[in-house]
C-alpha positions in Angstrom: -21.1 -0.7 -12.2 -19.5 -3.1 -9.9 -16.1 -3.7 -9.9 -12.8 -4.8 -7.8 -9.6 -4.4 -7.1 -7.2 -6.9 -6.2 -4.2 -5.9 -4.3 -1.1 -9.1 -4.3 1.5 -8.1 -1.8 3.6 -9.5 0.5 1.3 -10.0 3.2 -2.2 -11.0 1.8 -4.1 -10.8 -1.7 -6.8 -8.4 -0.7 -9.8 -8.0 -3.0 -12.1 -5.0 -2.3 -15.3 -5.3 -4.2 -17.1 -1.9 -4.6 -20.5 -0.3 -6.7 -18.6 2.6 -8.9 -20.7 5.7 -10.5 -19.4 8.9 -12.3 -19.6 11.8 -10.2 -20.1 9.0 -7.0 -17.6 8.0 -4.4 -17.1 4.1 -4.6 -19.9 2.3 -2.3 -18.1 -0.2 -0.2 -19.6 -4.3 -1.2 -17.6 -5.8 0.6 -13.5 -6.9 1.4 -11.8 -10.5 1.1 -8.7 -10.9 2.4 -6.6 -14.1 1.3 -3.1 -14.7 3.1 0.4 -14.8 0.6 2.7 -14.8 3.3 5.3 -13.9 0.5 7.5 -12.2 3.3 8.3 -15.3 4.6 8.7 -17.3 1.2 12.1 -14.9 -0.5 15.1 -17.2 -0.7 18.8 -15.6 -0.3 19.1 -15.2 -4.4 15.6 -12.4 -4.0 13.2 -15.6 -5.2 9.9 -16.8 -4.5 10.0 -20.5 -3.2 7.9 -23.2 -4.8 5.8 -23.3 -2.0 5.1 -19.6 -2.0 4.1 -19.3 -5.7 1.7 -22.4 -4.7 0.3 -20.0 -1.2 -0.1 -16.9 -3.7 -1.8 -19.0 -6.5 -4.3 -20.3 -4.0 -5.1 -16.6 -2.9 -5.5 -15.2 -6.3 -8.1 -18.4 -7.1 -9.9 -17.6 -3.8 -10.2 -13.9 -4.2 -11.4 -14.5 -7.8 -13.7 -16.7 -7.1 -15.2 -14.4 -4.6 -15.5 -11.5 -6.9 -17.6 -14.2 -9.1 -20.0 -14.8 -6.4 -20.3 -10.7 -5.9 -20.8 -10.5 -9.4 -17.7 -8.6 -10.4 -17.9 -7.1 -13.5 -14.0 -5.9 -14.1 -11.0 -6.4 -12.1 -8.0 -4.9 -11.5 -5.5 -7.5 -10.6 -2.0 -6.0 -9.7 0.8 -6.7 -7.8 3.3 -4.9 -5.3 6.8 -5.1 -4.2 6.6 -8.9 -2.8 6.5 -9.7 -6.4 7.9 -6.7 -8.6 11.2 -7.3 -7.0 11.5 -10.7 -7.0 14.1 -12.3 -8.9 11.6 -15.2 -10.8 8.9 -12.2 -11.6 8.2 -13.5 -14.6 7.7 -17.3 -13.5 5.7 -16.4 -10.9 3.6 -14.5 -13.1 3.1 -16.9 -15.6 2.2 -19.7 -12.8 -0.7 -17.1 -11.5 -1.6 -16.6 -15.3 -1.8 -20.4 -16.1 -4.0 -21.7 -12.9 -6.0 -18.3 -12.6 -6.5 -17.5 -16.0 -5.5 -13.9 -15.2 -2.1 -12.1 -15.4 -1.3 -9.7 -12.6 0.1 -6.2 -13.4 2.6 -5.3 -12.1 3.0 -1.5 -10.5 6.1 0.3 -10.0 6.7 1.8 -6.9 6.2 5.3 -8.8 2.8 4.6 -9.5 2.0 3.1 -6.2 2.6 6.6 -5.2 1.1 8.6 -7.7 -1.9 6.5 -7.3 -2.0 6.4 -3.3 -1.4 10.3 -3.4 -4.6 10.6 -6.1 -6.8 8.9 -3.8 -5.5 10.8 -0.6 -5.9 14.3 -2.6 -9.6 12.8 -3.5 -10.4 11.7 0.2 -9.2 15.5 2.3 -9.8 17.9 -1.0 -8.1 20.6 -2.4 -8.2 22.7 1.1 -5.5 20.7 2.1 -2.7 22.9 -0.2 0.2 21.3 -0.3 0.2 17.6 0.5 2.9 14.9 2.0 1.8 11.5 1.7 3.8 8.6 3.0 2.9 4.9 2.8 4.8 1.8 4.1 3.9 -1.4 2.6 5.5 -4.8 3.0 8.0 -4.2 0.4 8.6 -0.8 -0.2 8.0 2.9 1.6 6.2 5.4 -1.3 6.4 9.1 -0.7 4.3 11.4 -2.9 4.6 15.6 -2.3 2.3 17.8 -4.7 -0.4 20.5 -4.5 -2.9 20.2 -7.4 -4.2 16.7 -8.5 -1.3 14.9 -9.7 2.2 15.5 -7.4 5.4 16.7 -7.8 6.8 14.2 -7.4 6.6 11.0 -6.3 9.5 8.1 -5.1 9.6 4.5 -3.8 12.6 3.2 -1.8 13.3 -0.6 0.0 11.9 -0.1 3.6 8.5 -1.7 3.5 8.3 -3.1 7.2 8.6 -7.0 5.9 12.0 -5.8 3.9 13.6 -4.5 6.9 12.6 -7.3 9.1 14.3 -9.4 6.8 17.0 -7.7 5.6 18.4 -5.9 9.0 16.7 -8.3 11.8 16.6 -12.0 10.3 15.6 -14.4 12.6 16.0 -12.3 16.1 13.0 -12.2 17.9 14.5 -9.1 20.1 17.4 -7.4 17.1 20.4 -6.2 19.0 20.2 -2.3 19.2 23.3 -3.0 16.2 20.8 -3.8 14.2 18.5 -1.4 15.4 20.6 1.7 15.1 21.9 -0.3 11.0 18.1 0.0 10.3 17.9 3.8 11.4 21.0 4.7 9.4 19.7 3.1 6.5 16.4 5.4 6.5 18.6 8.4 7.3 20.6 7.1 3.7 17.6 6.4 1.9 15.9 10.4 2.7 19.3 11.9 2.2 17.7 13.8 -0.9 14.0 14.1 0.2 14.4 17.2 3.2 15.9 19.2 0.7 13.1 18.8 -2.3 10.4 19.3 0.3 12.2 22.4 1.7 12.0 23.8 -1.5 8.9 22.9 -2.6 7.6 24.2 0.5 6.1 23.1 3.7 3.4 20.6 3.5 0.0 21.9 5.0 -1.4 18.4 5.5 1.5 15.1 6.0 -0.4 12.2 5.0 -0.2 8.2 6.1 -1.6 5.3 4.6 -1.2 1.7 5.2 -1.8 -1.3 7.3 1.8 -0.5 9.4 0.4 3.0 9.8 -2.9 2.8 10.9 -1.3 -0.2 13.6 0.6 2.2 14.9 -1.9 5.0 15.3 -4.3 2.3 16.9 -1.2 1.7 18.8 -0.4 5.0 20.5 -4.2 5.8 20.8 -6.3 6.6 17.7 -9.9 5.1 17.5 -10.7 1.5 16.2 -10.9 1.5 12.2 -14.5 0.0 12.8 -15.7 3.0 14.2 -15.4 4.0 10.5 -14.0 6.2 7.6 -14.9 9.5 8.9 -13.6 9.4 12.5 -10.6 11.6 12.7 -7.0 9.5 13.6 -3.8 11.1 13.6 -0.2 9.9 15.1 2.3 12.0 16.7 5.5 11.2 15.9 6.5 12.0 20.3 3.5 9.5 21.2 5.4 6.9 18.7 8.7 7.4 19.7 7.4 6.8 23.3 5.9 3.7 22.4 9.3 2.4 20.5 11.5 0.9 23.5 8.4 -1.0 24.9 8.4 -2.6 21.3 12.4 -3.3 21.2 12.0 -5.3 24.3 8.9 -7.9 23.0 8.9 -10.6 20.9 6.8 -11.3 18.2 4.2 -13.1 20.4 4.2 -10.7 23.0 3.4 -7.8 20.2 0.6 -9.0 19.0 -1.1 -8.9 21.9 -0.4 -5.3 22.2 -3.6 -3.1 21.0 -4.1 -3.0 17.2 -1.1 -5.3 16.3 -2.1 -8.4 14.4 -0.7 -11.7 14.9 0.5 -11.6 11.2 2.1 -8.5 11.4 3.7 -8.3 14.9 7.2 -9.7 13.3 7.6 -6.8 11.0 5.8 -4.0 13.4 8.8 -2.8 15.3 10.6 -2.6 12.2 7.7 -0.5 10.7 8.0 1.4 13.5 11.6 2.2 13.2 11.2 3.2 9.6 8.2 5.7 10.1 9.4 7.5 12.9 12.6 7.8 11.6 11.5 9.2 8.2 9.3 11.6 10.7 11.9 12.6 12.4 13.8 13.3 9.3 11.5 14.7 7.5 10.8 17.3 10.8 7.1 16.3 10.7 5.6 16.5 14.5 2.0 14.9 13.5 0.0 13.0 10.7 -3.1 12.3 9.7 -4.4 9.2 9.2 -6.3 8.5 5.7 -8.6 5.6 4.8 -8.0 5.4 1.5 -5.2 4.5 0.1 -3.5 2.7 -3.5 -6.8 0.4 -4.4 -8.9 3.3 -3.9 -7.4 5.1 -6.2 -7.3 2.6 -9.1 -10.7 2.8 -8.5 -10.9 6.5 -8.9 -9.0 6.6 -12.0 -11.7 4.1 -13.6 -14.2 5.9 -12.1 -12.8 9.1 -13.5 -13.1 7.2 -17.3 -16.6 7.0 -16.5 -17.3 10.4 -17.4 -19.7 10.6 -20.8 -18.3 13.2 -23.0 -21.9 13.4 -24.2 -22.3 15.7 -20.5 -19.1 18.2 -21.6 -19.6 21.1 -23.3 -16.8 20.3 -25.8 -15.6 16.9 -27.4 -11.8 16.0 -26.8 -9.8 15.3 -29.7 -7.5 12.6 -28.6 -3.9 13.8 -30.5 -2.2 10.6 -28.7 -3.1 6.9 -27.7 -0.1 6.1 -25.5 -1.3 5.5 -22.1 0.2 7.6 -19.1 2.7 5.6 -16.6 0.6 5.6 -14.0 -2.5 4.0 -15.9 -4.0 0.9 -14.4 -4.9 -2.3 -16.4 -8.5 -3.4 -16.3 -9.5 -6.5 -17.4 -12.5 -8.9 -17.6 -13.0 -11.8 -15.2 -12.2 -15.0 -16.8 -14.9 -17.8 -17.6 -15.6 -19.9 -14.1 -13.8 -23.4 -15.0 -16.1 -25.9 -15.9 -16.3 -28.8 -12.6 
């Protein structure tokens, strides 16, 4: 079965088309990426400008569009913190519904973790005991600590790398080390709780990273290219990152991204990505990390792929006492009809 998922966040719509079969991992078809730019589209009142809604509309239409001409059979269409949070959700929505023909669901942070940690569990196995799993997006940072196939627990807090760019740096293309040190306490707030559950719980045996910011970073301080594939080993030392930090204080957005692995539309919001991950290392008394390729839209697709199984192929037939589906469900739905020219 082919299917795709399409990931809206602050940064691009991303679709990742992939062949799905029980008992299979997902074969890779192929990956659009469509640009939002949402980041840069929040008004002071936590709203999506006009022309925003119209960047993010255009995305969704290309990506879908695209996963006609791969022929797509179902698509999960969801959206992130860029939209969750903003303050005309529902207008947005209804915009992306209206020209698209599709409405967008949208995930809490909670299940952005619970998902991102059932892919990661999926991707390093159950050797890895007890697993820490931390993801920075654009809007939000997700955390997710557990040691069988669903975690512990799992939390989402405000410091995705475009958030604190906005909310702590503005406009500065070098922040003052005021705002620098603002952004630090803030983490330091934010974790206040998390040592103490993790203590605990007990020590992680694998810490966990996921994300575009992350894997920057790694490529950053050293770790191979991502086109060398899914299998090499990368992992980032929280000294090797802290080392690289005051050369990244000093740039400017233009000079960033022509550092190694920095994109051009990510080198605003890198240093404070930066800031945010080593500081919740730090924190979190975590000396090194692994690397993971797979990540939140892998595991939607796990979870469908998961409802694949035929109960025909089990030795007993589950009677289903309840009908309610689970928080961390994702919506699948069917493409629409191509609009007549």
């Amino acid at each position: 079965m082919r299917l795709a998922v399409l990931d809206v966040g602050s940064n691009s719509a991303q679709l990742q088309v992939v062949d799905a079969m029980a008992g299979s991992p997902p074969l890779p078809v192929r990956a659009v990426k469509e640009h939002t730019h949402l980041g840069e589209e929040l008004g002071e009142d936590g709203s999506i400008s006009k022309s925003g809604i119209a960047h993010v509309t255009s995305a969704v239409e290309q990506a879908i569009s695209a996963a006609r001409d791969f022929d797509v059979e179902w698509l999960y269409p969801f959206a992130t913190a860029a939209i969750r949070d903003a303050s005309n959700r529902e207008a947005v929505l209804d915009h992306i519904e209206d020209r698209c023909g599709i409405r967008l669901q949208v995930l809490s942070g909670e299940q952005e973790a619970r998902l991102t940690y059932g892919a990661v569990r999926r991707w390093y196995g159950w050797q890895a005991g007890r697993m820490l799993i931390i993801d920075i997006g654009g809007g939000s940072m997700e955390l997710a600590f557990g040691r069988d196939q669903a975690p512990d627990f799992a939390l989402s807090f405000p410091l995705g790398a475009g958030r604190a760019t906005r909310e702590f740096f503005g406009s500065a293309p070098v922040p003052s080390g005021k705002q620098l040190k603002a952004l630090r306490k803030r983490v330091e707030s934010e974790l206040g709780d998390v040592a103490d559950r993790i203590i605990w719980e007990g020590k992680p045996g694998q810490v966990v990273v996921t994300s575009k910011t992350f894997r920057q970073l790694a490529r950053l301080c050293g770790a191979p290219k991502m086109r060398k594939g899914p299998f090499v080993r990368r992992t980032l030392a929280t000294a090797d990152l802290a080392r690289c930090l005051p050369r990244l204080k000093r740039m400017t957005p233009a000079e960033r991204a022509r550092l190694r692995g920095v994109s051009t539309a990510r080198a605003g919001q890198i240093l404070a990505g930066a800031i945010v991950a080593l500081e919740t290392l730090r924190y979190l008394q975590i000396p090194t990390v692994q690397v993971s390729p797979w990540a939140l839209r892998e595991g939607i697709i796990l979870q469908h792929q998961a409802a694949l199984t035929q109960t025909s192929e089990l030795p007993l037939h589950p009677l289903h006492l309840s009908s309610s589906a689970a928080a961390g469900d994702a919506v699948v739905t069917t493409l629409p009809p191509r609009p007549a020219n």
